[in-house]
C-alpha positions, -999 to 999 in steps of 0.1 A, spaced: 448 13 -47 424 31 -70 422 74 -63 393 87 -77 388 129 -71 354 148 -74 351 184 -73 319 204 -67 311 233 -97 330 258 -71 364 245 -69 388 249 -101 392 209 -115 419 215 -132 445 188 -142 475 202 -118 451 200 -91 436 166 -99 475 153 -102 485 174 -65 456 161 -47 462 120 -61 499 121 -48 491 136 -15 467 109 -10 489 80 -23 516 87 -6 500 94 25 481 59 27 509 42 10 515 19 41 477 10 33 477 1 0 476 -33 0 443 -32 20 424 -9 4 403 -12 -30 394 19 -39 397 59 -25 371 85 -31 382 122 -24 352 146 -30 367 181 -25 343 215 -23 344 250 -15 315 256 12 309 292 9 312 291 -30 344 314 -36 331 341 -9 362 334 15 361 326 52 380 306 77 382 267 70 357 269 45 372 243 17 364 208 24 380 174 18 358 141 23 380 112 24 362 79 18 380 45 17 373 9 8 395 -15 26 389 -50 8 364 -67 29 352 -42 49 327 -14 53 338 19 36 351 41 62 357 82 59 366 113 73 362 148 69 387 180 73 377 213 70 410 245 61 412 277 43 431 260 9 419 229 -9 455 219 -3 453 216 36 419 204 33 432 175 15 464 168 37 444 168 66 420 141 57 444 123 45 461 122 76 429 117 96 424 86 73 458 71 79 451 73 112 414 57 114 432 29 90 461 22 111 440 21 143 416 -5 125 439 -25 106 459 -23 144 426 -38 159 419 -66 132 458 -79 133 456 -83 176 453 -119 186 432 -126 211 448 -138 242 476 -114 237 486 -89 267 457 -65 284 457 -34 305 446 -59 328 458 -96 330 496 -91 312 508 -123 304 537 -138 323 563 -158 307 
């Protein structure tokens, strides 16, 4: 799993933050990355460096091999949070699609469980 980071002209690129960011993500979709090609993290600061509540922004954007790109957005007051949070909104979204793809059809419903 490729982690690529891009940073609008308000947020501070540096190297410690590019490295922060990259682990937060990879060990967050770990369990994931076998299934996915390539993750985009596009991080900016929305009220360029005013302040204000939630106003640094993490776009997640993965490619799981095969499929459609899929992403998510979460909005916090650091970069830091910002970042966790999508990351934790894209596990999620993963782990309910890759859920979905790996059922069987035929398998036990809400409505007609099987019986053995």
């Amino acid at each position: 799993m490729q982690i690529q980071i891009n940073t609008d002209s308000n947020i501070d690129s540096g190297e410690r933050l590019i490295r922060h960011v990259e682990a937060e993500i990879a060990s967050t979709l770990e369990h994931f990355s076998d299934q996915i090609t390539t993750v985009e993290a596009h991080l900016s600061d929305q009220n360029a460096g005013k302040g204000g509540p939630d106003d640094k922004r993490c776009v997640l954007q993965a490619r799981p091999t095969g499929q459609q790109p899929v992403a998510v957005t979460h909005n916090a007051a650091t970069i830091d949070a910002a970042c966790r949070g999508a990351a934790e909104s894209m596990a999620h979204l993963l782990a309910s699609r890759f859920g979905r793809l790996h059922e069987t059809k035929g398998g036990d419903s809400i409505r007609h469980p099987h019986k053995n």
